[in-house]
C-alpha positions as CSV (number, residue, x, y, z in Angstrom):
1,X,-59.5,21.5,18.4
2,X,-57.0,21.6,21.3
3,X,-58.4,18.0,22.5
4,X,-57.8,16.8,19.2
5,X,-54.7,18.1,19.3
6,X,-53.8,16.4,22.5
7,X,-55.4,13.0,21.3
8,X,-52.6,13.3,18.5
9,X,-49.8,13.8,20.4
10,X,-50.3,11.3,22.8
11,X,-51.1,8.5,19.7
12,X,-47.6,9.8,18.6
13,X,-45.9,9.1,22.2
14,X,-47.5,5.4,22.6
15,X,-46.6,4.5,18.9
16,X,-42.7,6.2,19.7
17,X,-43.1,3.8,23.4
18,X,-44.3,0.6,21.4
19,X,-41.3,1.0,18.8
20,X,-38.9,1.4,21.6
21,X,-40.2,-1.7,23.4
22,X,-39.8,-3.3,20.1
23,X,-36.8,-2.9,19.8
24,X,-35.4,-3.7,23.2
25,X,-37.3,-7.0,23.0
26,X,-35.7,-7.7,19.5
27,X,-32.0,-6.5,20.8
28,X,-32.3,-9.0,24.1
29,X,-33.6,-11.6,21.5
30,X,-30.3,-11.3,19.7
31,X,-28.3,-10.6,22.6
32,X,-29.6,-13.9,24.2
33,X,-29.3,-15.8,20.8
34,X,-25.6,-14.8,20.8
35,X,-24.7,-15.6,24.4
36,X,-26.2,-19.0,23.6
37,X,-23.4,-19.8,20.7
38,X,-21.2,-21.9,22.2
39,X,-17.7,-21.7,21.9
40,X,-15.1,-24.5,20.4
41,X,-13.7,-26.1,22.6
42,X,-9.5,-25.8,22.0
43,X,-7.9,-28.8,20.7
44,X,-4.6,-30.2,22.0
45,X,-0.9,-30.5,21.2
46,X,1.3,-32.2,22.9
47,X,5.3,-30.5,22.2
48,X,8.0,-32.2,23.4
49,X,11.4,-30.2,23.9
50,X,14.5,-29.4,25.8
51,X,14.8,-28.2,28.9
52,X,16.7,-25.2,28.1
53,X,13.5,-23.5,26.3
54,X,11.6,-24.0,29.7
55,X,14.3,-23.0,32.2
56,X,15.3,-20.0,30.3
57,X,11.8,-18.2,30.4
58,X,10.9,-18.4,26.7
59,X,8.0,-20.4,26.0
60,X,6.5,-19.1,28.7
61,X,6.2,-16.2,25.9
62,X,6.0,-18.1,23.1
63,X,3.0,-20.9,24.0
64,X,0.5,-18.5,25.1
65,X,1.0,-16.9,21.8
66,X,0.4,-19.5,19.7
67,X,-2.6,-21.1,22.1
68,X,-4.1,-17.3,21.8
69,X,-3.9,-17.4,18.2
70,X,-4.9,-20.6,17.7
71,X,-7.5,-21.8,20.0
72,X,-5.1,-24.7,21.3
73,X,-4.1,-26.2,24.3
74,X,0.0,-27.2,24.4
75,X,1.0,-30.0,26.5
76,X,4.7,-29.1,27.1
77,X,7.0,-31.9,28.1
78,X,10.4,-30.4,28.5
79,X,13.1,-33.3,28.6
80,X,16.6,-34.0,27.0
81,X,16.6,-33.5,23.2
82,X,16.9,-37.4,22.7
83,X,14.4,-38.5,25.2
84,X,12.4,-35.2,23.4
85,X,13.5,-37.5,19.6
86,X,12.4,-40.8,20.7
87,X,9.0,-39.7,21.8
88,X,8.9,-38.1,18.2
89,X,9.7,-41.6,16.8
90,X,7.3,-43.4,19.0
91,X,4.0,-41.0,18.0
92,X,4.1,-39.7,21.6
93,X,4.3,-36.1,20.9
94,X,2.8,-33.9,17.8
95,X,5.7,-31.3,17.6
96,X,9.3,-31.1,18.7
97,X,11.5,-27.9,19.2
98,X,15.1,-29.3,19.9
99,X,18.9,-28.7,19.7
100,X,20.9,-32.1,18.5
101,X,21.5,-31.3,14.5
102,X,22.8,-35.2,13.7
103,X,20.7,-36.9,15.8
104,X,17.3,-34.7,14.6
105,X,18.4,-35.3,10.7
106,X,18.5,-39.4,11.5
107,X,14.8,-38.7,12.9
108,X,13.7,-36.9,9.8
109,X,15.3,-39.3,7.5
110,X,13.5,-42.2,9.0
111,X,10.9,-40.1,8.1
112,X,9.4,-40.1,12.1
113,X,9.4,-36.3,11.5
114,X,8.5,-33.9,8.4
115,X,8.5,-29.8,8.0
116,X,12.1,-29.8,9.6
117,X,13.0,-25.6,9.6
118,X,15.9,-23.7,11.9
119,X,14.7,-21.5,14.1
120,X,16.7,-19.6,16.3
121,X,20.3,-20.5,18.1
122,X,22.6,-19.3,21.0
123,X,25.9,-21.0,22.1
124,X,27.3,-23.3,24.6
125,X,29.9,-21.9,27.0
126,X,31.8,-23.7,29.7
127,X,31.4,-21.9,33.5
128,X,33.2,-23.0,36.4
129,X,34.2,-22.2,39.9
130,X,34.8,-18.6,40.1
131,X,38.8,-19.6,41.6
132,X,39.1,-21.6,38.9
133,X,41.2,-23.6,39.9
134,X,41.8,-26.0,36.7
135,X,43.3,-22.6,34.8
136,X,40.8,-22.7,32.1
137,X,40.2,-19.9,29.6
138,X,40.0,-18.8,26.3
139,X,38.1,-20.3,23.5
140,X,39.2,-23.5,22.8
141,X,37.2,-26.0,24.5
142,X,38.6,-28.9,23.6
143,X,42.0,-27.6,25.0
144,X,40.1,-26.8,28.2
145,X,38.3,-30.4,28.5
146,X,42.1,-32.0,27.9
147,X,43.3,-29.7,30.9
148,X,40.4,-30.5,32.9
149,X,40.6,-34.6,32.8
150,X,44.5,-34.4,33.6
151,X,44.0,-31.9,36.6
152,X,40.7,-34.1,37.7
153,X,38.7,-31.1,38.2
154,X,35.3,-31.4,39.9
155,X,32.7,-31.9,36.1
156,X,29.1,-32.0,36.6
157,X,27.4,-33.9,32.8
158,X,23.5,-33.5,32.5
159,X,24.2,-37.0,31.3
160,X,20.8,-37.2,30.1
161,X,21.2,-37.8,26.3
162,X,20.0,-34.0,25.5
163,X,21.5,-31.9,22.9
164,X,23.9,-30.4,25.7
165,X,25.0,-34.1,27.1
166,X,25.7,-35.1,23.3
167,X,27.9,-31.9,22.6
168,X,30.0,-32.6,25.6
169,X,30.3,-35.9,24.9
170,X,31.4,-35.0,21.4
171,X,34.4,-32.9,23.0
172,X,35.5,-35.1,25.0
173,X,36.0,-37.9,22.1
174,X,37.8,-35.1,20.5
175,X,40.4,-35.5,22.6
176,X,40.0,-39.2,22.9
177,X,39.4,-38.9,26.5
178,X,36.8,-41.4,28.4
179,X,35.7,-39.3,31.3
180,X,35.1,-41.1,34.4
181,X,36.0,-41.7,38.0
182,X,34.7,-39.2,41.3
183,X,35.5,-36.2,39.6
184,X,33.0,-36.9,36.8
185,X,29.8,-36.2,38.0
186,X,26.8,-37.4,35.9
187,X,23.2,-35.9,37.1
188,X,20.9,-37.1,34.6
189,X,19.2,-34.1,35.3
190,X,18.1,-30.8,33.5
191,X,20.1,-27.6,32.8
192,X,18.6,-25.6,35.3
193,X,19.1,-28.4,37.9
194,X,22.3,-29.8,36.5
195,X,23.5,-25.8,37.3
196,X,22.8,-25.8,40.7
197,X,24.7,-28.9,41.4
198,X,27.6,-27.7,39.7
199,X,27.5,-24.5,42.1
200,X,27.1,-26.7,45.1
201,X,29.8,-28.7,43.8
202,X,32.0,-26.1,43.0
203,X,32.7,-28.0,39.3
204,X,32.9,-26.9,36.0
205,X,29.6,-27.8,33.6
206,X,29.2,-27.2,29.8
207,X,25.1,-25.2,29.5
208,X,23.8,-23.3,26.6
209,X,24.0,-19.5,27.2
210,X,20.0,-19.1,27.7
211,X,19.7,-21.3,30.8
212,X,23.2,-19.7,32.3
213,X,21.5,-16.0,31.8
214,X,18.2,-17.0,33.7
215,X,19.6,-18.9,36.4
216,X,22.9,-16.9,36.6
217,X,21.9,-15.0,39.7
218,X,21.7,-17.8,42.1
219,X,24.7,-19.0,41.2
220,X,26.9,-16.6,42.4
221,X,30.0,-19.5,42.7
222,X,30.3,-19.7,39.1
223,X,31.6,-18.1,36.3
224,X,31.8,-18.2,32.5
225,X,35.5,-19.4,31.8
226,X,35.5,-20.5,28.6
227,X,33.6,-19.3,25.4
228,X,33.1,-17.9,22.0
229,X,34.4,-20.7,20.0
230,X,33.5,-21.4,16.6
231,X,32.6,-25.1,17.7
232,X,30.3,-23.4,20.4
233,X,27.1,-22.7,18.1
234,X,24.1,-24.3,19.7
235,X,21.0,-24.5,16.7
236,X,17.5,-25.1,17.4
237,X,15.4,-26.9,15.1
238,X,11.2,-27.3,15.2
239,X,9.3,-29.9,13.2
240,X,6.1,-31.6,13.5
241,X,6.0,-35.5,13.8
242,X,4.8,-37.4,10.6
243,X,1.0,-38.0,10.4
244,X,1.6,-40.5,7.9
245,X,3.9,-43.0,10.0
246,X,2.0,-42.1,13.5
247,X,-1.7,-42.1,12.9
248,X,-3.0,-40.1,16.2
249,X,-0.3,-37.0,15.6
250,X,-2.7,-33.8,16.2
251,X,-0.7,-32.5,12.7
252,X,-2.9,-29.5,12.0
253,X,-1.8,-27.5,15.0
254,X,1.7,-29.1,14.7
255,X,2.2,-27.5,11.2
256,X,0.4,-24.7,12.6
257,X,3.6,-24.9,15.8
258,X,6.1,-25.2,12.9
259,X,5.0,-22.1,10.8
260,X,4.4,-19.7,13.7
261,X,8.0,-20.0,15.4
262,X,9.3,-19.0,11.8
263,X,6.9,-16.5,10.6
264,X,9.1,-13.0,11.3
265,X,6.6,-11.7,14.2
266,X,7.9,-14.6,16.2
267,X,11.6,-14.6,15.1
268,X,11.5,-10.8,16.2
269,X,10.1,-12.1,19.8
270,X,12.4,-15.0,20.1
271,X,15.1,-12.1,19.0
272,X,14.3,-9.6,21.7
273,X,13.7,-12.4,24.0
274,X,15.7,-11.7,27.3
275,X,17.2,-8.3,26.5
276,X,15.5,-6.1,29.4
277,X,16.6,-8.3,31.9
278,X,20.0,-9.7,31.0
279,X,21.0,-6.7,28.2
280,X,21.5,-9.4,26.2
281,X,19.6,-11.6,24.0
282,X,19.2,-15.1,24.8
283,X,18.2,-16.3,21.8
284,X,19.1,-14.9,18.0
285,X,16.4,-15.6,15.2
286,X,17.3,-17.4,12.0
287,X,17.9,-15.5,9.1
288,X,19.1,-17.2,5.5
């Protein structure tokens, strides 16, 4: 009776063995079934934009986001705003995120570019030597640019054809002023860099508020001297290049681009954007 008993018992032990076995072999069969699923391989994007996105810090937030979400890989080619428009027009980018109001509405009317939404702005302010020796203030700056071509004073222009370049441009044929001659310094260069000659320079240059914030600290011969005007506003746009006129636009993830920088979890990023560092934002979201 006992060695029946025993016989039992140890039936019972290999059938609860075999099962286990079973089991392990099935759960490594499945595990090795799902390693071999290969995953998609992330498509590509190509944004062009301006330069004051890159050298103020925020799409090194911003991409990552979207190429998380997404499953994309962003080519980011950060030039002036019209250099960043006529690759738009020529089919040589998929989305654009500029700053140039008038010269982005001929783009879209041409139709070269479609889903055209506002999403976020700052402001442009003039900084100069810290002396300041032109007198400068306030927040006229069309006064200040008049007072600045009759005293000569050392001016540094991106003179790139960006959104910044146009705006100061535009000033200047406020007054009716051609500038030109040694004190007019044309770099053809980006914010960031166009900055750093201005410090070497000791001049006064026209940025957006963004770029001036990150690079502020190493340019400790400057100084904000004129700002807050109501001319000053400096508005951001996003759009996606038309399929339909350029036939190799990647314009899923570019519509994809367009609706993500408006959707409110990325307005309230672009929004907080910059206010740990500088106590400041340096970028405000859109809002109707």
């Amino acid at each position: 009776m006992l060695k029946n008993r025993y016989i039992i018992v140890l039936f019972a032990f290999m059938l609860l063995v075999l099962s286990a076995c079973g089991k392990s072999e099935t759960n490594d069969a499945a595990a090795k079934e799902k390693k071999v699923e290969p995953k998609a391989a992330p498509t590509e994007m190509i944004l062009a934009t301006t330069t004051s996105t890159q050298d103020s810090g925020l799409l090194d937030v911003l991409i990552p986001m979207f190429e998380k979400q997404n499953n994309v890989k962003v080519k980011t080619i950060a030039v002036g705003t019209g250099q960043a428009l006529e690759m738009g027009t020529k089919g040589e980018a998929d989305a654009l995120l500029v700053h140039a109001p008038a010269a982005e509405k001929a783009v879209v009317d041409a139709g070269d570019a479609i889903n055209y939404k506002r999403v976020m702005y700052n402001d442009f302010i003039l900084v100069g030597p810290k002396e300041n020796p032109a007198g400068v203030s306030g927040d006229d700056i069309a006064a200040a640019f008049k007072k600045l071509a009759v005293a000569k004073a050392t001016f540094v222009s991106r003179g790139d054809d960006s959104g910044t370049n146009k705006k100061e441009l535009g000033i200047w044929a406020l007054d009716n002023i051609k500038p030109e001659g040694n004190w007019y310094v044309s770099t053809g260069q980006g914010m960031g860099q166009t900055l750093q000659v201005a410090a070497e320079k000791k001049g006064y240059v026209l940025t957006d508020r963004a770029t001036w914030l990150a690079q502020e600290k190493n340019l400790d011969t400057l100084k904000i001297v004129v700002e807050g005007g109501k001319d000053l506003m400096n508005i951001y746009h996003v759009m996606q290049v038309n399929p339909e006129k350029h036939d190799k636009i990647n314009s899923k993830d570019a519509e994809k681009f367009v609706e993500i920088m408006v959707d409110p979890k990325t307005q309230d990023v672009i929004e907080n954007f910059g206010k740990k560092d500088y106590g400041q934002s340096l970028f405000y979201k859109y809002t109707e």
